[in-house]
C-alpha positions as CSV (number, residue, x, y, z in Angstrom):
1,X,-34.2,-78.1,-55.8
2,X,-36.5,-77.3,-52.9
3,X,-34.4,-80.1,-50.7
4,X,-31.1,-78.2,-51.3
5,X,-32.6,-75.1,-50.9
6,X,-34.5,-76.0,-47.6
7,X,-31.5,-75.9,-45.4
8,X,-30.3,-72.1,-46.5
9,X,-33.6,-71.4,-46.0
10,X,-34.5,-73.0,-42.3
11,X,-31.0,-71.5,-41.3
12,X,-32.1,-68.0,-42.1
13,X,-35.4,-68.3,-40.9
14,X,-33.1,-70.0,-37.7
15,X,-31.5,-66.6,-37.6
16,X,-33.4,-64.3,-38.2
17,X,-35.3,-65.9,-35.0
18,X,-32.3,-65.7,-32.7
19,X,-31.6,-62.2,-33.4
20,X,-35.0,-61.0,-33.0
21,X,-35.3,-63.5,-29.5
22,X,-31.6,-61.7,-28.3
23,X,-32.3,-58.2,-29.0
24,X,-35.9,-58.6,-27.3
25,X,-34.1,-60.6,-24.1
26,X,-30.3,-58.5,-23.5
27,X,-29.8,-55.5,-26.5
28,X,-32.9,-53.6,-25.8
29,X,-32.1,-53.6,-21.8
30,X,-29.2,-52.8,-21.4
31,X,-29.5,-51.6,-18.3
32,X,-29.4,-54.9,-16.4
33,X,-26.4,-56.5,-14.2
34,X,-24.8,-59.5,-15.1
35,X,-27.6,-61.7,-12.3
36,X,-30.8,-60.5,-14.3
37,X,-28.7,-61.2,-17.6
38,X,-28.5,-65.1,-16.5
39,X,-32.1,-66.1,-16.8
40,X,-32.4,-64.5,-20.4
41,X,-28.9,-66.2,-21.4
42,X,-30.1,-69.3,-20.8
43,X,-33.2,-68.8,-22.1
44,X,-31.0,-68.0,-25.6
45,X,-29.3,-70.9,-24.9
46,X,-32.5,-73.4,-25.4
47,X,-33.5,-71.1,-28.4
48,X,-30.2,-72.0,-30.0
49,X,-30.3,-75.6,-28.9
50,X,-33.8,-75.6,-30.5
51,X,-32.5,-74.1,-33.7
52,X,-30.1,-76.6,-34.0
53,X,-32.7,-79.2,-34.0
54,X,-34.6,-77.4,-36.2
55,X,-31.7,-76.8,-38.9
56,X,-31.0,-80.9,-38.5
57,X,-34.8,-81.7,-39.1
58,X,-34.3,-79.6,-42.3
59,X,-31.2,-81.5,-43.9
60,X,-31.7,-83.3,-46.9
61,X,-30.5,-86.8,-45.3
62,X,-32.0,-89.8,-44.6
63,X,-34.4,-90.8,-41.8
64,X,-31.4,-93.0,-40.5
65,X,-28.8,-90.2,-40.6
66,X,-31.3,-87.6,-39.1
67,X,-32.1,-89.6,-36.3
68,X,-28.3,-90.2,-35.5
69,X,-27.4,-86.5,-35.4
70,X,-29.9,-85.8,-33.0
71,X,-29.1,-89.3,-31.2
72,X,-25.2,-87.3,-31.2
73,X,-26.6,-84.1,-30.0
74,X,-28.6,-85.4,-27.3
75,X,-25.6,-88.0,-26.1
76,X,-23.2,-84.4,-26.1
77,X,-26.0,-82.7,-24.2
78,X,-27.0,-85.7,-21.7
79,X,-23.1,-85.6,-21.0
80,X,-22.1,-82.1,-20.4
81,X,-25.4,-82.3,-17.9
82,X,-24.1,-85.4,-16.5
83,X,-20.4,-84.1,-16.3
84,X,-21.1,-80.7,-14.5
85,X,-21.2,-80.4,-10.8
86,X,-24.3,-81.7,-9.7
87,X,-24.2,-79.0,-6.6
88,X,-23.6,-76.1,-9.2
89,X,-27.5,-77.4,-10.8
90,X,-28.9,-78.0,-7.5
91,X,-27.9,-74.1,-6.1
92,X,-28.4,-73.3,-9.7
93,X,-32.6,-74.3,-9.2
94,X,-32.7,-72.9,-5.6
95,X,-31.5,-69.6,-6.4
96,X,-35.2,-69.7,-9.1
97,X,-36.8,-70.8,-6.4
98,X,-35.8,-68.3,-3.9
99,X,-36.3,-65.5,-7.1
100,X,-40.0,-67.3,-7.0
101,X,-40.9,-67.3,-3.4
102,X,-38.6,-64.4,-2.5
103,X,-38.4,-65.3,1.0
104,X,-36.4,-62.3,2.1
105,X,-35.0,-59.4,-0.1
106,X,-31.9,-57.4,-0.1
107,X,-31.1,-55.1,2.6
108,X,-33.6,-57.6,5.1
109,X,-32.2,-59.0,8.2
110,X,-31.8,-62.5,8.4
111,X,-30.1,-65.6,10.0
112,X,-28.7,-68.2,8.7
113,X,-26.5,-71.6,10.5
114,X,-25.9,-68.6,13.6
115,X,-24.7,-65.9,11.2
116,X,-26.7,-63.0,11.6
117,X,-26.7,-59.9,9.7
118,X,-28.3,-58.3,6.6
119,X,-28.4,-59.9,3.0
120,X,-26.1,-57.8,0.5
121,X,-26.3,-59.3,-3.0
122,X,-28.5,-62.3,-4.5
123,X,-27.5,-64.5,-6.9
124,X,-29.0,-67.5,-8.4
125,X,-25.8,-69.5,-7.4
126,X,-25.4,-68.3,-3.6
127,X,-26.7,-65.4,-1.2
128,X,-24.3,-62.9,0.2
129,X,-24.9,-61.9,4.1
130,X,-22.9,-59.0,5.8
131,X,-22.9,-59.7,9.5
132,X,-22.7,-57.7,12.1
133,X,-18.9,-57.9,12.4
134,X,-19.1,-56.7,8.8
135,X,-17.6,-59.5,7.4
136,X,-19.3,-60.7,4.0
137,X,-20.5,-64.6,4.6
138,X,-21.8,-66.3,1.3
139,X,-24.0,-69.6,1.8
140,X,-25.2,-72.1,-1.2
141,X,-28.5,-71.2,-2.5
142,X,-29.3,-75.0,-1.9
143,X,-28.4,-74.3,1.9
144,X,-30.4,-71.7,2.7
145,X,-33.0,-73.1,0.9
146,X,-33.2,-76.3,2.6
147,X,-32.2,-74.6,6.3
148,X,-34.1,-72.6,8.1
149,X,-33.8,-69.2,7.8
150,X,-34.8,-66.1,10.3
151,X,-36.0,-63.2,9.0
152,X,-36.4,-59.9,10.6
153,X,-40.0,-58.7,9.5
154,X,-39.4,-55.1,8.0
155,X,-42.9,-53.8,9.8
156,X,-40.8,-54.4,12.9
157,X,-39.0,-56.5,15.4
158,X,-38.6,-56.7,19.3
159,X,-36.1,-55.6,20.8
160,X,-35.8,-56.9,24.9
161,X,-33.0,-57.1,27.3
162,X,-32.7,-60.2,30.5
163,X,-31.6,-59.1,33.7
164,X,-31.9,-60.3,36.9
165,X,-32.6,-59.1,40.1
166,X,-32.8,-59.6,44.4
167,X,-36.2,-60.5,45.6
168,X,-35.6,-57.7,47.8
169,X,-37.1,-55.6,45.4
170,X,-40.8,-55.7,44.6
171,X,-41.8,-57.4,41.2
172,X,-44.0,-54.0,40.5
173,X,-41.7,-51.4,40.8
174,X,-39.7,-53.2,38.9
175,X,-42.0,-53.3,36.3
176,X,-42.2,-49.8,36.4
177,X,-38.5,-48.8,36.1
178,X,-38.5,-51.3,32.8
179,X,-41.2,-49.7,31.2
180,X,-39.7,-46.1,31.5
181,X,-36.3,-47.4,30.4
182,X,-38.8,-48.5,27.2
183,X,-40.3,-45.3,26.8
184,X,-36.7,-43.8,27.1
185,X,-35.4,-45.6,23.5
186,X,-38.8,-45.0,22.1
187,X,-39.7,-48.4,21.7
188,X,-43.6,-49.3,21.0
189,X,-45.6,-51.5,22.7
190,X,-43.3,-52.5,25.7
191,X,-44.2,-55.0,28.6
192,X,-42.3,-57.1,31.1
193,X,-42.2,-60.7,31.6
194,X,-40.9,-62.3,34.7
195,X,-39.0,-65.2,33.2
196,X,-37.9,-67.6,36.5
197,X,-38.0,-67.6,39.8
198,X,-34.1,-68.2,41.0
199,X,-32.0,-69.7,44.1
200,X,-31.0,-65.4,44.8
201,X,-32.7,-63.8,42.0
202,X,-35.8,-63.0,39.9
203,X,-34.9,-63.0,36.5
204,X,-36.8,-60.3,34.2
205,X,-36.8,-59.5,30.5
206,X,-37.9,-56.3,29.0
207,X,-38.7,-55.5,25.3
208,X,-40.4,-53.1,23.1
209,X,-40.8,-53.2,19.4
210,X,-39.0,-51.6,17.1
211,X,-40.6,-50.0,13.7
212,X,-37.0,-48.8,12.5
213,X,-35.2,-52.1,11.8
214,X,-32.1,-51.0,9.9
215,X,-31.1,-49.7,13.6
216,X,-31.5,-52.7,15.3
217,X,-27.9,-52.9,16.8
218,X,-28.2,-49.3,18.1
219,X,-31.4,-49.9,19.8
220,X,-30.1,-53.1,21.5
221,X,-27.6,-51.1,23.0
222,X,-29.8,-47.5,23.6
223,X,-32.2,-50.4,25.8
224,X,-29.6,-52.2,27.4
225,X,-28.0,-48.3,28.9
226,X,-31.9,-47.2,29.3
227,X,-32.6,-50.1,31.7
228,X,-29.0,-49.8,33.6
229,X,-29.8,-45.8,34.1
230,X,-33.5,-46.1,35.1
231,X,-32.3,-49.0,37.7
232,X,-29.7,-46.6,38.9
233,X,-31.5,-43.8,39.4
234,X,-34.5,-45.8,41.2
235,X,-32.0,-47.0,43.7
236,X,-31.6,-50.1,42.4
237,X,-28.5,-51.7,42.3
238,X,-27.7,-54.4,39.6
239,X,-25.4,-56.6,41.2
240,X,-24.9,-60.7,42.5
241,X,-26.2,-61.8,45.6
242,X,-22.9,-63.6,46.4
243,X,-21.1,-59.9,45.7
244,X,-18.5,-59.5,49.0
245,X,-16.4,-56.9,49.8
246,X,-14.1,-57.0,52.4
247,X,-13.7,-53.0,53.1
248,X,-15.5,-51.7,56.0
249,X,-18.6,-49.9,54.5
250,X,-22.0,-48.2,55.5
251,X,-24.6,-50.8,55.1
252,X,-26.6,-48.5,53.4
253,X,-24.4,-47.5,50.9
254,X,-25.5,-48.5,47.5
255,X,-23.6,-49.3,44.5
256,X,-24.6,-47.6,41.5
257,X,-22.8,-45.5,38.8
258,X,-23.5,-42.1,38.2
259,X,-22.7,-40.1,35.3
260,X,-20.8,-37.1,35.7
261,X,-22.0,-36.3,31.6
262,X,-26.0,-34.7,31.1
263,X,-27.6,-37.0,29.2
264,X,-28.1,-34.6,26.5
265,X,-24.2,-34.0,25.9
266,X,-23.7,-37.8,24.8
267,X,-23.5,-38.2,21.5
268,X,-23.0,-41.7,19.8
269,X,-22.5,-42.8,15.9
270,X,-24.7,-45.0,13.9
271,X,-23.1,-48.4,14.1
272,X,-25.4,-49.5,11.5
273,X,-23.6,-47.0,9.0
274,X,-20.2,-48.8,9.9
275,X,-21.7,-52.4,9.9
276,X,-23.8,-52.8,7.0
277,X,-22.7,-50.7,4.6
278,X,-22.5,-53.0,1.8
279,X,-26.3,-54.3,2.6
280,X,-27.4,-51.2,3.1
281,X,-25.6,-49.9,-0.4
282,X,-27.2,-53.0,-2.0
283,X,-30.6,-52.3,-1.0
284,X,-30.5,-48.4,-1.7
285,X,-29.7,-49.9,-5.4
286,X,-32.1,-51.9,-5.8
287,X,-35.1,-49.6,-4.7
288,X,-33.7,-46.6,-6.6
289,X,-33.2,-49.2,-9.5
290,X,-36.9,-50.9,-9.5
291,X,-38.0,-46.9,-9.2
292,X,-36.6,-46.1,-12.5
293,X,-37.3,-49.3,-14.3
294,X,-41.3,-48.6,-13.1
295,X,-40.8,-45.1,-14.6
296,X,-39.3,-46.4,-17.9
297,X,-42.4,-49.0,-18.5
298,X,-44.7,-46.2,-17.3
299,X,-43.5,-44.0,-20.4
300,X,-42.7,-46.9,-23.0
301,X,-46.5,-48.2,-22.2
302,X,-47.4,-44.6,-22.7
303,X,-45.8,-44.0,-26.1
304,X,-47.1,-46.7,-27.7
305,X,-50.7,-45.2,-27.1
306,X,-49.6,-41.8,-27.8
307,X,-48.9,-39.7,-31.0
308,X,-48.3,-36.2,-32.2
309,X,-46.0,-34.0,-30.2
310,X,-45.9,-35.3,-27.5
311,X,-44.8,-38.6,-28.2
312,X,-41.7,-36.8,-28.5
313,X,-41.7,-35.5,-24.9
314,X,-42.3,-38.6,-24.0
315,X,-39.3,-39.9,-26.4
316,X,-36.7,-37.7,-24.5
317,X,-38.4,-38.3,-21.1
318,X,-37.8,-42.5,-22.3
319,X,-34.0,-41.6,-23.2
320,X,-33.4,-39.3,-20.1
321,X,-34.4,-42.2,-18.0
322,X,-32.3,-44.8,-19.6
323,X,-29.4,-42.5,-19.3
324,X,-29.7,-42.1,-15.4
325,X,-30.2,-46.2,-15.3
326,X,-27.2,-46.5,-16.9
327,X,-25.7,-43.8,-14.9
328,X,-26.7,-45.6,-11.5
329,X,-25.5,-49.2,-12.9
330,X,-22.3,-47.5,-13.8
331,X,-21.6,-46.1,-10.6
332,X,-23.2,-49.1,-8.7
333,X,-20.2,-51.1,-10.1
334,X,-17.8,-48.5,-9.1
335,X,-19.0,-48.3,-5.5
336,X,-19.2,-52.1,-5.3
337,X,-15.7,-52.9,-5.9
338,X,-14.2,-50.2,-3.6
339,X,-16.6,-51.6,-0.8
C-alpha cells in the first residue's frame, strides 16, 4: 500500500516544493524586467528537472525500468543541449560572467571592435552600445568578453587636442596659450606635451581631464574652439608651411579669424542629450531602480524586527514603494519602445 501510495505522495511533496521555490524566485518580485527574470527561470527550470527525477526515483518499478527512465531523460536532456546553438550557450555563460565581474555598467563609456559610445541595455545574451552617431550597435556577450574592451573610468577621462605648429613660434609661449585654452573649458589638471619634432612643424597636443564624462563630446569640441581662439588671439596663426597665395599682400598680415559674436552671446546645445539618449535613459533607470529596491529591503528587513503600530506604517511605507517600482517599470517600458 505504502509503494502505491508513495508516488501521490513524492508528487505533492514535488509540488508543494515548486510553488514555494517560484513564488520565493518571480511572484513575490514582481517588479523585475524580463533580464533579471532569466537567472531565476532557469533556476526553476533545474528545480523541475530535479523533481522529475525525484518523482521517477519514487515509482513503484523495478531497478531495471528506473534506471531506463532516467537513462531516457538524460538521452532527451544530453540532446536538446547538444542540438541548441552552441554560440547561444557560449554568449549565454559570458553574459554571467560579465553580471560577475561587471566590467563596465549601463550608462559607462566604452569601446568596442572601433565603435565607441555608451552601453544602453545588458543582457545575458548580448550588450547593447549607442554610439555617438546614435545608432544602437549590439555585440555577442562572447565577443566582448573575449575582446578587449575600453572603458571610460567614470572618476574622469582626458580630454586633449593635436595640433601643429611653425618653429617660428617659441615652444613656451606656446605652452602658455594651451594651458589658458585649458583653463577656458574648465578642464583639471592640464599640461602640454610636445609630441615630434617635424620637416616644417612642431607638433603639440594639449589635454586636461575631465570629471564630467557624460559630456565628453561637448568638451572635445569646447577644447578644440578654446585652443583655435586662444591661438588667434595670441597672434598665432594655425596654418601649413606650404600655404601660398598668389594675391599681393602685406607681409605682415596675419591670418586669423575673428569673431564678430561676444563670446558670451554663443550659445550651443548639449549634443550629449541628442546622442545618447537611450544610454543615458537606461542608466537614469537603473540608479532610480537600485534606489528603490535598497529602500524596499531597508523596510522589509525592518518589519520583520518590528511589531505594534508601527509595523503598520512600515506596511504602507513597503506597499507605497512597490507601487512606484511598478510605476517606474511600467513607464520604463513605455519610454523604451518609443526611443
Amino acid at each position: 500500500m505504502l509503494a502505491i501510495l508513495a508516488p501521490f505522495i513524492a508528487l505533492s511533496i514535488i509540488v508543494l516544493v515548486l510553488y514555494f521555490s517560484h513564488w520565493w524566485l518571480l511572484a513575490r518580485h514582481p517588479h523585475l524586467d524580463s533580464s533579471d527574470k532569466l537567472p531565476r527561470h532557469l533556476v526553476m527550470i533545474a528545480l523541475v528537472l530535479v523533481g522529475v527525477i525525484a518523482f521517477v526515483l519514487a515509482l513503484p518499478v523495478s531497478d531495471s525500468s528506473r534506471n531506463q527512465i532516467i537513462a531516457l531523460l538524460g538521452i532527451l536532456i544530453s540532446g536538446t543541449l547538444a542540438f541548441s546553438s552552441a554560440s547561444l550557450m557560449s554568449n549565454f555563460m559570458a553574459g554571467i560572467v560579465l553580471r560577475i565581474n561587471r566590467p563596465f555598467r549601463i550608462g559607462d563609456f566604452v569601446k568596442v571592435d572601433g565603435y565607441t559610445g555608451r552601453v544602453s541595455s545588458m543582457s545575458l545574451l548580448d550588450t547593447e552600445i549607442q554610439t555617438e552617431s546614435r545608432e544602437l550597435v549590439s555585440f555577442a556577450n562572447n565577443y566582448v568578453l573575449t575582446n578587449p574592451v575600453v572603458v571610460v573610468r567614470s572618476s574622469g577621462t582626458i580630454v586633449s587636442v593635436e595640433l601643429s605648429l611653425g618653429y617660428d613660434v617659441h615652444h613656451s609661449e606656446v605652452e602658455q596659450v594651451l594651458l589658458r585654452a585649458v583653463e577656458r573649458v574648465e578642464l583639471a589638471d592640464g599640461f602640454v606635451q610636445v609630441t615630434s619634432l617635424g620637416d616644417f612643424a612642431v607638433s603639440y597636443r594639449v589635454a586636461g581631464l575631465l570629471t564630467d564624462v557624460k559630456s565628453l563630446l561637448s568638451a572635445r569640441s569646447h577644447l578644440h574652439k578654446a585652443v583655435l581662439d586662444e591661438l588667434h588671439n595670441a597672434d598665432i596663426e594655425i596654418v601649413s608651411p606650404k600655404f601660398v597665395n598668389s594675391k599681393a599682400l602685406d607681409p605682415d598680415q596675419r591670418f586669423l579669424a575673428k569673431s564678430t559674436v561676444p563670446a558670451e552671446q554663443v550659445t550651443e546645445a548639449s549634443p550629449e542629450d541628442l546622442v545618447f539618449d537611450k544610454a543615458e535613459h537606461a542608466e537614469q533607470f537603473e540608479l532610480a531602480k537600485a534606489a528603490l529596491e535598497t529602500q524596499l529591503e531597508q523596510i522589509e528587513h525592518a518589519i520583520k524586527n518590528s511589531d505594534g503600530p508601527n509595523k503598520e506604517q512600515l506596511l504602507a511605507q513597503r506597499d507605497s514603494l512597490a507601487q512606484q517600482l511598478e510605476a517606474l517599470l511600467q513607464r520604463h517600458k513605455v519610454e523604451v519602445s518609443s526611443l
